[in-house]
N, CA, C and O of each residue as an XYZ file, in Angstrom:
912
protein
N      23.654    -12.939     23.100
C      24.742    -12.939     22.138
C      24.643    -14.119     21.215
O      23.824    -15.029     21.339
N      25.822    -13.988     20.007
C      25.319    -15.541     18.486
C      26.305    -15.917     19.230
O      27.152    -15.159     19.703
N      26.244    -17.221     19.389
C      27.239    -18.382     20.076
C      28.390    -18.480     18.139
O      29.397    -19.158     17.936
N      27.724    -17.613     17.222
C      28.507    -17.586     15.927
C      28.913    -16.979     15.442
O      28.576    -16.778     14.276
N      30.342    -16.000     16.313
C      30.034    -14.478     15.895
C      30.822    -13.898     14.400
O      30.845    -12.959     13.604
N      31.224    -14.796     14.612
C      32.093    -14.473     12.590
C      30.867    -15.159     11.761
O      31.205    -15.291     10.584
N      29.478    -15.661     12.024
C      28.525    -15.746     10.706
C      29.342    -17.071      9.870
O      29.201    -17.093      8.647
N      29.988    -17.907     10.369
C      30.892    -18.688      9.291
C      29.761    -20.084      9.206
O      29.303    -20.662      8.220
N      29.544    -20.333     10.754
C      28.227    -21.672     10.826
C      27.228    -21.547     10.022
O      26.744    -22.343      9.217
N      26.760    -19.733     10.496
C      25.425    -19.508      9.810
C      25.260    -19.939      8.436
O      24.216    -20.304      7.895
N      26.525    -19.844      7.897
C      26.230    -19.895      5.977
C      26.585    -21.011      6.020
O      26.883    -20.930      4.829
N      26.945    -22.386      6.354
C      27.523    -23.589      6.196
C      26.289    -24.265      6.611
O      25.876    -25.251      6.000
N      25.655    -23.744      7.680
C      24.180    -24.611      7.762
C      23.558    -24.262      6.689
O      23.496    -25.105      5.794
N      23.051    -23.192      6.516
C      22.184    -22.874      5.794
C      22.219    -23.108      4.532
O      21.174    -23.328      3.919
N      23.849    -23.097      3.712
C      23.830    -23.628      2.348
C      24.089    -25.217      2.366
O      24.503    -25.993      1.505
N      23.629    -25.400      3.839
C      23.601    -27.334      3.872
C      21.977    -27.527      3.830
O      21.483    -28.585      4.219
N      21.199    -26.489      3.354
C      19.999    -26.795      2.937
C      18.763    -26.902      4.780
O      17.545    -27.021      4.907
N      19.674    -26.806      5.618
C      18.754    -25.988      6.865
C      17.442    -25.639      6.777
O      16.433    -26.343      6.826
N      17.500    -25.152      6.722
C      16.338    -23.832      6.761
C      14.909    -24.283      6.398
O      13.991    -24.161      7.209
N      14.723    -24.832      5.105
C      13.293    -25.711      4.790
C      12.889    -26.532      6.188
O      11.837    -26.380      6.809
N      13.984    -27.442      6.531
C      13.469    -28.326      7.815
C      13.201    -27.609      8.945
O      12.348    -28.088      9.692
N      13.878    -26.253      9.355
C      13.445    -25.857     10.661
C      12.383    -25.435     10.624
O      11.582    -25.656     11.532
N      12.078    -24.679      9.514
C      10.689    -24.202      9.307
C       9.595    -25.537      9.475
O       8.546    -25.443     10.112
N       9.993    -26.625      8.869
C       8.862    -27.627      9.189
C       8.675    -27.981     10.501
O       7.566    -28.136     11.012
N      10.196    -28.171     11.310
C       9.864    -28.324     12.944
C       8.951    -27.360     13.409
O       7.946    -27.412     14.117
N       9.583    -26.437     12.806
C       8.617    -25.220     13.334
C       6.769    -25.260     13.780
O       6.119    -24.828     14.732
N       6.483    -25.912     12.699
C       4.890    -26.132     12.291
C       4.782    -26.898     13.244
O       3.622    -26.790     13.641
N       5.661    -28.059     14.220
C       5.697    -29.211     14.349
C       4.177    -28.955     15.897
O       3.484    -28.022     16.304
N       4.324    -30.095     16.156
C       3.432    -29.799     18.011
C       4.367    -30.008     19.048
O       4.026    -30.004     20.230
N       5.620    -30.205     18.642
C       6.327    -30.574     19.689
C       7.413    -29.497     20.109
O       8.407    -29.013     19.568
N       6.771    -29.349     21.310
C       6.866    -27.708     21.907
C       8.674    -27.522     21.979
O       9.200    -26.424     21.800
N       9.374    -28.631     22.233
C      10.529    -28.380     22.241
C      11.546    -28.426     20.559
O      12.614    -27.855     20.340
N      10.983    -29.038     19.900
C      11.191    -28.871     18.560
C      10.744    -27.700     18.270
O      11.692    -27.056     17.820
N       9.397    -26.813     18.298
C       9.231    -25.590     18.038
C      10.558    -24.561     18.436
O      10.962    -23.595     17.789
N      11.105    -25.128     19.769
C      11.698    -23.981     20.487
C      13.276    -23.652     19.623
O      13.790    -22.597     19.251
N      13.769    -25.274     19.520
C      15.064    -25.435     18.778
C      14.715    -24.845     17.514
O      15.622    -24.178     17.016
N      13.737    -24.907     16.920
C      13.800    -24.478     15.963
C      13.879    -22.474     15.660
O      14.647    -22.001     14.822
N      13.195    -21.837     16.290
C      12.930    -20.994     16.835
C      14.054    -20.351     16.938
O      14.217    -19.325     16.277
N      15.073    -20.844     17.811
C      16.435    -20.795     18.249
C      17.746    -20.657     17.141
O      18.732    -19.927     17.044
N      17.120    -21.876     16.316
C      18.298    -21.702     14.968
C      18.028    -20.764     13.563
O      18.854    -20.646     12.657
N      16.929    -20.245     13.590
C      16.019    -19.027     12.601
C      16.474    -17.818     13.224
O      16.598    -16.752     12.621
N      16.701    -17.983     14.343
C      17.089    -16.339     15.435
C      18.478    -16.538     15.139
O      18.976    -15.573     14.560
N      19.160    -17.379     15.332
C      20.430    -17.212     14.940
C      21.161    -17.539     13.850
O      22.378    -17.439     14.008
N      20.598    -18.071     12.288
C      20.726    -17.653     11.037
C      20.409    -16.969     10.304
O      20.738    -16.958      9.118
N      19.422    -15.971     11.073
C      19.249    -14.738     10.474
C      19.767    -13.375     10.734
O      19.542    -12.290     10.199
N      20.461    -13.718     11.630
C      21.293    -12.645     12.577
C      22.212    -12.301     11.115
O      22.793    -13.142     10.429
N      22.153    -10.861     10.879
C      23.295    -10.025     10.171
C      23.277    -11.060      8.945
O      24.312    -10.943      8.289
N      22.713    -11.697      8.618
C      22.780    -12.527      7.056
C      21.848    -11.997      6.087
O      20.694    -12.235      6.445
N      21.890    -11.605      5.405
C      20.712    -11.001      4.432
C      20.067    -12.254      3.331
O      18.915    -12.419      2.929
N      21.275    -12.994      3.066
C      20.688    -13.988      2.169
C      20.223    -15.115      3.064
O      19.261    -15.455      2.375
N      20.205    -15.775      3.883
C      19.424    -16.285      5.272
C      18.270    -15.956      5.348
O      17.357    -16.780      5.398
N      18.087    -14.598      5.373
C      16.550    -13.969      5.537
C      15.551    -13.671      4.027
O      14.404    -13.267      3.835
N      16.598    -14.080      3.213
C      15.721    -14.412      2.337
C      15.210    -15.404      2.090
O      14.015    -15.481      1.804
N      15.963    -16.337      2.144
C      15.906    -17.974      2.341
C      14.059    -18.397      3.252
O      13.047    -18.991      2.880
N      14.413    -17.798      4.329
C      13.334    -17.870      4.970
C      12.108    -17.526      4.541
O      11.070    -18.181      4.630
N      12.358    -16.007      3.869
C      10.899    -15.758      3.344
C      10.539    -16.429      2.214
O       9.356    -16.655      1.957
N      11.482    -16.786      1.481
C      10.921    -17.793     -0.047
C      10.384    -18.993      0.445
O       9.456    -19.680      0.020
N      11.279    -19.157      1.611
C      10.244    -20.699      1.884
C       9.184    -20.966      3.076
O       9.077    -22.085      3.576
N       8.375    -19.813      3.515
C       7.204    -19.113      3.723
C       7.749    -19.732      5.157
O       7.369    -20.799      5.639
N       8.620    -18.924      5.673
C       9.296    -19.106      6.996
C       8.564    -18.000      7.881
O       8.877    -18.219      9.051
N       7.769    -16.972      7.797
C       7.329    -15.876      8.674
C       5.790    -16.460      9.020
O       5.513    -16.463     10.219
N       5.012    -16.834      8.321
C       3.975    -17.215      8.938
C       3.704    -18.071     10.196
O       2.764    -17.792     10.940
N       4.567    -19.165     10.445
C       5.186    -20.284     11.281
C       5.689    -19.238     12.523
O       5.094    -19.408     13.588
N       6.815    -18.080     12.492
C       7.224    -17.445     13.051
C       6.280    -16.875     14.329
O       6.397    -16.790     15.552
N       5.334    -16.556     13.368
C       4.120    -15.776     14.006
C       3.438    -16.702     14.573
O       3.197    -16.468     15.757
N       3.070    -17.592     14.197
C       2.412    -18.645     14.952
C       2.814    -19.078     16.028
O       2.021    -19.311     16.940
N       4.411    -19.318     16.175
C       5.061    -20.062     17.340
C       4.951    -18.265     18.630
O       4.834    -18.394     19.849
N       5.013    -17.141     18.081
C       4.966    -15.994     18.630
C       3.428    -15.941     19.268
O       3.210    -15.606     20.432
N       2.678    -16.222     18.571
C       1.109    -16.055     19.406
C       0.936    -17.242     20.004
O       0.078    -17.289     20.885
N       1.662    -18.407     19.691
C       1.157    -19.584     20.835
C       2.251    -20.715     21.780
O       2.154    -21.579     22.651
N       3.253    -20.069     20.980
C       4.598    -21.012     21.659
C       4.915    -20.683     23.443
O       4.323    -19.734     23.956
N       5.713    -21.393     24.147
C       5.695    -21.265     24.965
C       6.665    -19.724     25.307
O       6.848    -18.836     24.475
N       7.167    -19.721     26.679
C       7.620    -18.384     26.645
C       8.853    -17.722     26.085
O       9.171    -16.541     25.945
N       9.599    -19.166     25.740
C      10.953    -19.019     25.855
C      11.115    -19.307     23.997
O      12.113    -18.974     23.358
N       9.818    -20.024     23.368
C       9.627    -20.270     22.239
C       9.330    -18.777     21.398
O       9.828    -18.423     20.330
N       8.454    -18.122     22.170
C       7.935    -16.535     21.821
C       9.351    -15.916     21.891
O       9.798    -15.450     20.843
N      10.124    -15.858     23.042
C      11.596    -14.960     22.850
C      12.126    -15.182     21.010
O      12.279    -14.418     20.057
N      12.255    -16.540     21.222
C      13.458    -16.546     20.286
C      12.592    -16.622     18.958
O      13.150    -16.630     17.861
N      11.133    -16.682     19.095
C      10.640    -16.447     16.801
C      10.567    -14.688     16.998
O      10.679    -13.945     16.023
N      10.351    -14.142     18.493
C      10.187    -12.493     17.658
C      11.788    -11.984     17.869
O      11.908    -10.764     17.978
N      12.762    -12.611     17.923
C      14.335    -12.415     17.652
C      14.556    -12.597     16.075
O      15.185    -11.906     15.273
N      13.732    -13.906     15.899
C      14.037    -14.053     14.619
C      12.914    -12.796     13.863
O      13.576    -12.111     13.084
N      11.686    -12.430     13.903
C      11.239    -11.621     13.339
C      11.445    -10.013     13.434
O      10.937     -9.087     12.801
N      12.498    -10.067     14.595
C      13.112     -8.669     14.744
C      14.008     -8.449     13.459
O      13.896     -7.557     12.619
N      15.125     -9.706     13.525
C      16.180    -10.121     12.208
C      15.435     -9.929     10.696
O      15.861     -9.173      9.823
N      14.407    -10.655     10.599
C      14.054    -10.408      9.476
C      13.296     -9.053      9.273
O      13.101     -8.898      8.068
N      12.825     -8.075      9.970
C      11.688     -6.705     10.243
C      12.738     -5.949      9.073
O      12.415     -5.568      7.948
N      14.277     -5.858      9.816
C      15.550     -4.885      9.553
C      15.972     -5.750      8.290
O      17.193     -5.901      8.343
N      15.408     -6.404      7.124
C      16.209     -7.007      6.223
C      15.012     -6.246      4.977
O      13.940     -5.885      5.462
N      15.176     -6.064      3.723
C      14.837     -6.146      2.456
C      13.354     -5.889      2.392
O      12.741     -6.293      3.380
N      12.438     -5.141      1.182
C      11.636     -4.828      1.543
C      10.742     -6.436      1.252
O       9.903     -6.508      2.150
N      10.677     -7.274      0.642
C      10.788     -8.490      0.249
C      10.296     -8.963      2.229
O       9.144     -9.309      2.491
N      11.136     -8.892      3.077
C      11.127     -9.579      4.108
C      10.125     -8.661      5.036
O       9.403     -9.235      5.851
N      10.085     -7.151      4.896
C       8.997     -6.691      5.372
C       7.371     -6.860      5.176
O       6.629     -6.859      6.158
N       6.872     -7.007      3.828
C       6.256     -6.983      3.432
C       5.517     -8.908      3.503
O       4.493     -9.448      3.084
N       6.708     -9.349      4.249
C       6.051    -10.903      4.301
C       5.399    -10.593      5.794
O       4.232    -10.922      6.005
N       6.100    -10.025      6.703
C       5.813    -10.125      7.783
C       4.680     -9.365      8.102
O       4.165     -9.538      9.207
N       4.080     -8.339      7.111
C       3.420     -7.453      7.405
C       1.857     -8.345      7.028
O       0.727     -8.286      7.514
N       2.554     -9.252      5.790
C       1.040     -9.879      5.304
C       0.580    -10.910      6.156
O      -0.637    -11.091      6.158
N       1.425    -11.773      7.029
C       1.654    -12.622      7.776
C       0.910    -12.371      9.279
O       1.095    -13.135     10.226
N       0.152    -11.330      9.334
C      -0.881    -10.743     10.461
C       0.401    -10.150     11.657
O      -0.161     -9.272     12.311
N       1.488    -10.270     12.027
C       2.723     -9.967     12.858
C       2.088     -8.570     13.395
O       1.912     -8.435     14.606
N       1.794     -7.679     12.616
C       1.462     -6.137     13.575
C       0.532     -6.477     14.936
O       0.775     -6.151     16.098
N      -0.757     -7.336     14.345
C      -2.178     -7.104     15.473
C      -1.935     -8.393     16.437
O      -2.495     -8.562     17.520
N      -0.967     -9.289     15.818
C      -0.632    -10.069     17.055
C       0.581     -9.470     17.758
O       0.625    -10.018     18.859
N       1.438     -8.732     17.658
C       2.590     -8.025     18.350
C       1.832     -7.225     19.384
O       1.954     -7.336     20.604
N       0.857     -6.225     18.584
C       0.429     -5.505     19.599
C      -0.329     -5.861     20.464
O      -0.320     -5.161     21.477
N      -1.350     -7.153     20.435
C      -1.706     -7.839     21.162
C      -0.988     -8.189     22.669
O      -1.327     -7.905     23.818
N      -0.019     -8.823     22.198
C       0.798     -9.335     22.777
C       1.457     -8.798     23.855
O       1.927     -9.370     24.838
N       1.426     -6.978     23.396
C       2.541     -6.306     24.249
C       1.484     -5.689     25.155
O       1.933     -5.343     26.248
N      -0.097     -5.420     24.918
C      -1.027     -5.084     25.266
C      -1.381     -6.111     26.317
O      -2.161     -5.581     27.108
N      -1.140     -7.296     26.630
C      -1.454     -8.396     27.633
C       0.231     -7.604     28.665
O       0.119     -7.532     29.889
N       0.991     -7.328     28.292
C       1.833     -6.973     29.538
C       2.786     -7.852     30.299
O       3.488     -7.616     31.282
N       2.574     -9.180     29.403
C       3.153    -10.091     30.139
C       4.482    -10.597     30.279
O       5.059    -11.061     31.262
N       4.981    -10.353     28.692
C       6.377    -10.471     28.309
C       7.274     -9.894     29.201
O       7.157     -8.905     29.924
N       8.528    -10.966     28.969
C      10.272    -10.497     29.443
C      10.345     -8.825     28.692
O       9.985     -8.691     27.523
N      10.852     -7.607     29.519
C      11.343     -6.644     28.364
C      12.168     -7.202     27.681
O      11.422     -7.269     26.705
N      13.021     -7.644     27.354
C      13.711     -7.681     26.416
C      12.879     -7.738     25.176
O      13.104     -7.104     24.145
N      11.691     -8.737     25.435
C      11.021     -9.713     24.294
C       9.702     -8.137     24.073
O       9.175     -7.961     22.974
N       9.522     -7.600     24.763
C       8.586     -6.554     24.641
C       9.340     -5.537     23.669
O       8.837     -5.007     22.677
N      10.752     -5.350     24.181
C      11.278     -4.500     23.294
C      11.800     -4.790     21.942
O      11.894     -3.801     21.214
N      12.240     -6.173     21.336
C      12.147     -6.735     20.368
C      11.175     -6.455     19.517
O      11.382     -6.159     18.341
N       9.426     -6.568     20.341
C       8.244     -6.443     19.723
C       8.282     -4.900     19.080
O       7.858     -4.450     18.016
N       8.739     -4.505     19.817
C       8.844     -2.738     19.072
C       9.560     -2.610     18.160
O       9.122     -2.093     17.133
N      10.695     -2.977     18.232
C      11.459     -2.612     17.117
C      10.811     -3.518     15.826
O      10.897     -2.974     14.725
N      10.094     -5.016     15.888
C       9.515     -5.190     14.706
C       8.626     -4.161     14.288
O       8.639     -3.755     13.125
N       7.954     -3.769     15.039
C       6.940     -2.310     14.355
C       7.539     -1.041     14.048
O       6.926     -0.067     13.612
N       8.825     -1.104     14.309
C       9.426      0.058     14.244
C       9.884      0.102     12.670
O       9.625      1.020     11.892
N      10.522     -0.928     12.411
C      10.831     -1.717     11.105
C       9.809     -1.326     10.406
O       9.762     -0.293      9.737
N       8.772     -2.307     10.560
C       7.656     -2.363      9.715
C       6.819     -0.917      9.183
O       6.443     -0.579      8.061
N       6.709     -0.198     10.622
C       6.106      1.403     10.290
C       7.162      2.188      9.899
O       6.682      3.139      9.280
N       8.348      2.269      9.947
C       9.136      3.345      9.517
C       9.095      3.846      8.068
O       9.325      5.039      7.874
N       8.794      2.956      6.930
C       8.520      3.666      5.756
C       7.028      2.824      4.999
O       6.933      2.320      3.880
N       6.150      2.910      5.934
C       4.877      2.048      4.993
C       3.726      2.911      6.037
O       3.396      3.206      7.185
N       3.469      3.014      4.675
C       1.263      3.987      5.602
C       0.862      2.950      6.077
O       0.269      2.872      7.153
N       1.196      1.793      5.162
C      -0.191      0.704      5.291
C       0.257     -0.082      6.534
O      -0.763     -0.556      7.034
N       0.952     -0.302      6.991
C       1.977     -0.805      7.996
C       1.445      0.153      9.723
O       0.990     -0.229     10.802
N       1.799      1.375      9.186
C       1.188      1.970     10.048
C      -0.203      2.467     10.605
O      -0.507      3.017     11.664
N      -1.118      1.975      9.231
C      -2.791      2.064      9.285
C      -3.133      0.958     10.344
O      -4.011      0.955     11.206
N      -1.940     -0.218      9.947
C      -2.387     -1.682     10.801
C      -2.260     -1.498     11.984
O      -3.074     -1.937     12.797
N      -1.013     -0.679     12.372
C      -0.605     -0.774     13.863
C      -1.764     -0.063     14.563
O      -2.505     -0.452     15.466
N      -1.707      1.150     13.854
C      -3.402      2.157     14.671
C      -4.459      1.303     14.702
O      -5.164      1.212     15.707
N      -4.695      0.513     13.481
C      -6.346     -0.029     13.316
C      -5.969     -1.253     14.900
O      -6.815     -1.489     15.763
N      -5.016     -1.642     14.898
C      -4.570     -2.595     16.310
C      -4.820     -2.130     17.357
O      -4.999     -2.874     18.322
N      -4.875     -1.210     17.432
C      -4.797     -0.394     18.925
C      -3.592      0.110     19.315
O      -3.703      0.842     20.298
N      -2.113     -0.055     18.764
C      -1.316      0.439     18.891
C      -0.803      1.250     19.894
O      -0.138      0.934     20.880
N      -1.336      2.726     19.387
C      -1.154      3.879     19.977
C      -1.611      3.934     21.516
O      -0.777      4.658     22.060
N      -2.513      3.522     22.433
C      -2.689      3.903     23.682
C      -1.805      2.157     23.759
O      -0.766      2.637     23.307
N      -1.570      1.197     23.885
C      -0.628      0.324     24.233
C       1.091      1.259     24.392
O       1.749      1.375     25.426
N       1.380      1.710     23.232
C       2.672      1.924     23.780
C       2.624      3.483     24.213
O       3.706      4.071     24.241
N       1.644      4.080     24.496
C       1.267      5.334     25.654
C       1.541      4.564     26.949
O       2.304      5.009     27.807
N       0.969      3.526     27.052
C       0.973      3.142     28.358
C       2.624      2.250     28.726
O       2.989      1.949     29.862
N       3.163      2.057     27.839
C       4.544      1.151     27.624
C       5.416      2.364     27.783
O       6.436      2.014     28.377
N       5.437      3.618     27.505
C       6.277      4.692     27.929
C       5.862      5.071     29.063
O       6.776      5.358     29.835
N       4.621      5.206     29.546
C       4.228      5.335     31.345
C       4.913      5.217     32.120
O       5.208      5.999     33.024
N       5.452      3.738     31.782
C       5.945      3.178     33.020
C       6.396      2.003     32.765
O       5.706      1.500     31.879
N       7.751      0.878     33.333
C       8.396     -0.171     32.824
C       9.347      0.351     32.817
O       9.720      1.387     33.369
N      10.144     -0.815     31.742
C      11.545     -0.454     31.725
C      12.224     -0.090     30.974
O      12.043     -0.474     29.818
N      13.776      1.196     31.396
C      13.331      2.442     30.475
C      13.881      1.588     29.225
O      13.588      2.288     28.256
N      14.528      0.434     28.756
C      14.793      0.261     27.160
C      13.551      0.225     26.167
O      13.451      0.540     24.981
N      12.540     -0.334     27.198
C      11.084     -0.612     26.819
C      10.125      0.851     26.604
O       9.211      0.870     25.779
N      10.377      1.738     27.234
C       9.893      3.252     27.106
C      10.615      3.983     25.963
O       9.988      4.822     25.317
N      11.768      3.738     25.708
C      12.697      4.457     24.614
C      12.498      4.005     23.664
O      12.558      4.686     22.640
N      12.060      2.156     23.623
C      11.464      1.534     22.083
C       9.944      2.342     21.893
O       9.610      2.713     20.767
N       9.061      2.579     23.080
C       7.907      2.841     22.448
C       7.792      4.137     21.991
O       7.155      4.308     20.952
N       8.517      5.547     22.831
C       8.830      6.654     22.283
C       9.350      6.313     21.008
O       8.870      7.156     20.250
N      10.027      5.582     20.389
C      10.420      5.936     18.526
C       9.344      4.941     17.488
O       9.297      5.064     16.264
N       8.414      3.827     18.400
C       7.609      3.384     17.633
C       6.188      4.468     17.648
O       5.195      4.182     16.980
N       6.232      5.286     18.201
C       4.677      6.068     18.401
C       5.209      7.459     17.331
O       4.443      8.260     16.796
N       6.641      7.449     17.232
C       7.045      8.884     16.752
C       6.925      8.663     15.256
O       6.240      9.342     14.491
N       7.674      7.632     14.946
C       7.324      6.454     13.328
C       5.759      6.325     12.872
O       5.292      6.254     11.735
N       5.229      6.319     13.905
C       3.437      6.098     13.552
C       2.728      6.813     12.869
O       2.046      6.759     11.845
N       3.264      8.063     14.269
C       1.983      9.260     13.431
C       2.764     10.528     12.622
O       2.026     11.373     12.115
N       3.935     10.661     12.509
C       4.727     11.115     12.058
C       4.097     11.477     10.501
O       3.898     10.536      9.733
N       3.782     12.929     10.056
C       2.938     12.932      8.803
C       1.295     12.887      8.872
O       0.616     13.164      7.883
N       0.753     12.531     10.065
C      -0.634     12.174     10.085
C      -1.303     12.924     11.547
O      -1.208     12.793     12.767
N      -1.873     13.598     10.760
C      -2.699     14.830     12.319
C      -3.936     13.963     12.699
O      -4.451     14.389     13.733
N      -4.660     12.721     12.104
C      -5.598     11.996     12.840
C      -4.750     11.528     14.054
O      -5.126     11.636     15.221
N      -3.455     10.946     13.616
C      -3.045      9.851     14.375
C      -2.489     10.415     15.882
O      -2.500      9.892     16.996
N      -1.964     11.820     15.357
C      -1.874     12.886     16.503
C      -2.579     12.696     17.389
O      -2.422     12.140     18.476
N      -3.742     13.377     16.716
C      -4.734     13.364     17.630
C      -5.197     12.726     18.321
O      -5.651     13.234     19.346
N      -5.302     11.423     18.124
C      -5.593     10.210     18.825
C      -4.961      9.456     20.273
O      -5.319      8.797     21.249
N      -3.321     10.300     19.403
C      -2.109      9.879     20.940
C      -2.472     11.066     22.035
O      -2.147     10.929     23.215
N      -3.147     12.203     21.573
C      -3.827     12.851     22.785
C      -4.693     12.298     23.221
O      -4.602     11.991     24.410
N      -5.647     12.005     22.637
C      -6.876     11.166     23.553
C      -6.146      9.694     24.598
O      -6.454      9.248     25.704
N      -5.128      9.319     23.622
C      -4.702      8.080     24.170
C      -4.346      8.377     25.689
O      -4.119      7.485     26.506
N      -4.317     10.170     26.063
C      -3.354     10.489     27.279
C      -1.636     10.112     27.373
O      -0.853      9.582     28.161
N      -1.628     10.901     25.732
C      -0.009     10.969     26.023
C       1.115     12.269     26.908
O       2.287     12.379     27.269
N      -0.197     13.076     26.924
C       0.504     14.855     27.314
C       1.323     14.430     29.026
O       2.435     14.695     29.482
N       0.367     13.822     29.474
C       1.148     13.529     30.678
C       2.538     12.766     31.005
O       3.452     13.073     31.770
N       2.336     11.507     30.027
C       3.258     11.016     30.047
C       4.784     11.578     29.488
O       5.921     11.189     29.753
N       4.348     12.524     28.714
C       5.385     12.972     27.874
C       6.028     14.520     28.741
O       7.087     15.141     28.646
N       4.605     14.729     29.692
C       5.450     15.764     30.577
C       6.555     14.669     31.723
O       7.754     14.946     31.750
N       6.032     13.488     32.591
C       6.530     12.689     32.979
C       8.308     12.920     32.464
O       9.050     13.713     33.043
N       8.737     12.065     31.300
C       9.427     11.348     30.782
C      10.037     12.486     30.436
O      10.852     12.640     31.345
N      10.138     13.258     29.795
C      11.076     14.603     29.249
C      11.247     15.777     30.642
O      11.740     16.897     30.505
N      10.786     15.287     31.790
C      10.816     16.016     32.525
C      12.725     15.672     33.078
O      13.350     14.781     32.503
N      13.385     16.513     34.200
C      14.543     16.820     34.777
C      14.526     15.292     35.475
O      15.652     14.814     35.615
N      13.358     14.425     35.952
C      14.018     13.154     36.947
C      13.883     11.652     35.914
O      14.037     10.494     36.302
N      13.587     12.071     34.677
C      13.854     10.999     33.869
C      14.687     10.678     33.596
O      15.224     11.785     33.564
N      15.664      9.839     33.225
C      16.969      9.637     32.360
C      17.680     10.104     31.060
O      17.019     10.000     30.027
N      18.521     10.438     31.004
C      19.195     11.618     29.645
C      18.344     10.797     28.604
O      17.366     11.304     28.057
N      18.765      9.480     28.348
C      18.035      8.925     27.146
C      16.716      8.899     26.863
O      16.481      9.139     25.679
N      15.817      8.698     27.511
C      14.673      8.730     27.840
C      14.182      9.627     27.530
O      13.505      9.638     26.502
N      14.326     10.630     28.244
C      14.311     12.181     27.742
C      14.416     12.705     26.171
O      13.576     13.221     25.433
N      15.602     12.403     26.004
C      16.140     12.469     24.881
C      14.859     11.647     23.621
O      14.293     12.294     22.740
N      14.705     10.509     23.806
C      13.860     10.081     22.906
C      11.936     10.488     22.821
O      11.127     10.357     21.903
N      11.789     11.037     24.331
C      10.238     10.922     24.629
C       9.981     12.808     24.004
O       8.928     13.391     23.745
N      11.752     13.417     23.928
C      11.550     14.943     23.237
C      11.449     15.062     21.922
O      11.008     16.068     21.366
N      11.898     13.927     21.280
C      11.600     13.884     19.662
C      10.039     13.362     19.434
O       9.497     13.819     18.427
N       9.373     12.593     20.131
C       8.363     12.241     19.564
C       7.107     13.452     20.430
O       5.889     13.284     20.492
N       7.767     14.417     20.902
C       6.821     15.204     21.658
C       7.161     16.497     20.278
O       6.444     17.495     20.219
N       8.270     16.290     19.302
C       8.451     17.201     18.432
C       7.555     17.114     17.454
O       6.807     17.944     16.937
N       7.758     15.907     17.269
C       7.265     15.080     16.304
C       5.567     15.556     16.262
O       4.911     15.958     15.301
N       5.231     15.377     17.432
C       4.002     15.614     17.510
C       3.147     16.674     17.472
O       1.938     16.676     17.239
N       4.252     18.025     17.846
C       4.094     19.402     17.620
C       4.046     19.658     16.273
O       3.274     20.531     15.878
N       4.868     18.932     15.344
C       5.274     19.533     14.086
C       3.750     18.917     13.029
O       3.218     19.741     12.284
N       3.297     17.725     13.078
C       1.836     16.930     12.232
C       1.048     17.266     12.715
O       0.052     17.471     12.021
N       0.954     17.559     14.265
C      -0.428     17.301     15.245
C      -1.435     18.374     14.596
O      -2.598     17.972     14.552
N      -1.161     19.946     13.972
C      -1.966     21.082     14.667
C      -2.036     21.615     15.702
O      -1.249     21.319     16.601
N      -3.195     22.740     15.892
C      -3.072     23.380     17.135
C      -3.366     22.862     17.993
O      -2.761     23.068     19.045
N      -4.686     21.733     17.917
C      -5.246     21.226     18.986
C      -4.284     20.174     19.786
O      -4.400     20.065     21.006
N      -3.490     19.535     19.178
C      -2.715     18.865     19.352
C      -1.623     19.963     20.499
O      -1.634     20.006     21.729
N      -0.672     20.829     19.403
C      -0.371     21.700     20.214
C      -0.538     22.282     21.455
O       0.357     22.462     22.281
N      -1.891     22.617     21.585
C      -2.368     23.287     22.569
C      -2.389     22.368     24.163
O      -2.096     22.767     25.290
N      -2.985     20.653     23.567
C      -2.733     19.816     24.647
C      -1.040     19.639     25.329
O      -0.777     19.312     26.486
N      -0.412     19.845     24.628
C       1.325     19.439     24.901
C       1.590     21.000     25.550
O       2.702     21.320     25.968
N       0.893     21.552     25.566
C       1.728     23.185     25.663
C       1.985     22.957     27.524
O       2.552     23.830     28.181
């Protein structure tokens, strides 16, 4: 939860000129300055739109990503909170994060297995963001490896973490019969009999049946024929 929930701090720091300096802690080596910093970007960007712009003018996402591929664990929670915040803001804020390498280190990331869910499921919804209206966004996530990572993230885990990867795989190939095809090879038919089956959870279900639609409707027959 924002320890700020009326947003009143957020804009009083931030039009106290904030934001340039955290970003510099940010860069900093000092792992606990990374973290505070980390901490106050996740929570001035929460529901602020002009915050998250702030950030990207003053080349606040690259740092983000950095403290995300090398910060400690609790440092990684709180920059992909903040890059969840900024994913859902302006196309301006997508398009930083997208240039900013964020896809092939996310999927990296979620592909090592190691993360808190929460912080795994965060990671999805930045790609969810990012792929929901961009090819090129979604060329990155495939050219990443993407697709058999969150095959295997709906397998099995936890189900908020299976319901993020069912709508990031459905966003992917959605429009594209290569990419189809590929989530068959990835060995999605099973999983998707798994998960939409009677001992899964309503939600679960519910989400792993749209992207099994999804997949009927771009895939083709061959595609088809594997799901049948």
């Amino acid at each position: 939860g924002s320890a700020d929930p009326t947003g009143i701090n957020r804009i009083a720091v931030a039009r106290a000129g904030a934001i340039p300096p955290l970003i510099q802690l940010l860069k900093s080596e000092n792992s606990e300055g990374q973290l505070q910093a980390a901490w106050a970007l996740h929570n001035l960007t929460s529901k602020n739109a002009d915050n998250k712009e702030v950030v990207v003018k003053e080349n606040g996402v690259s740092p983000l990503v950095t403290a995300l591929r090398m910060g400690t664990a609790e440092t990684k929670a709180q920059a992909i909170g903040a890059l969840r915040n900024l994913s859902g803001g302006g196309l301006g804020c997508k398009a930083a994060i997208q240039a900013s390498g964020a896809i092939p280190t996310t999927v990296a990331l979620l592909a090592k297995g190691s993360s808190h869910p929460q912080v795994q499921a965060n990671m999805a919804v930045v790609l969810y963001n990012l792929c929901k209206d961009s090819n090129d966004s979604k060329a990155a996530a495939f050219r990443a490896g993407a697709l058999p990572v969150f095959v295997s993230l709906l397998g099995g885990g936890v189900q908020q973490v299976q319901q993020e990867a069912a709508d990031v795989m459905r966003v992917i190939i959605s429009g594209n019969s290569d990419y189809c095809s590929a989530m068959i090879s990835a060995g999605v038919g099973p999983v998707l009999r798994q998960t939409t089956g009677p001992a899964a959870p309503a939600r679960l279900r519910q989400q792993a049946g749209l992207l099994k639609k999804e997949l009927v409707r771009c895939g083709g027959p061959d595609v088809q024929k594997a799901l049948s």
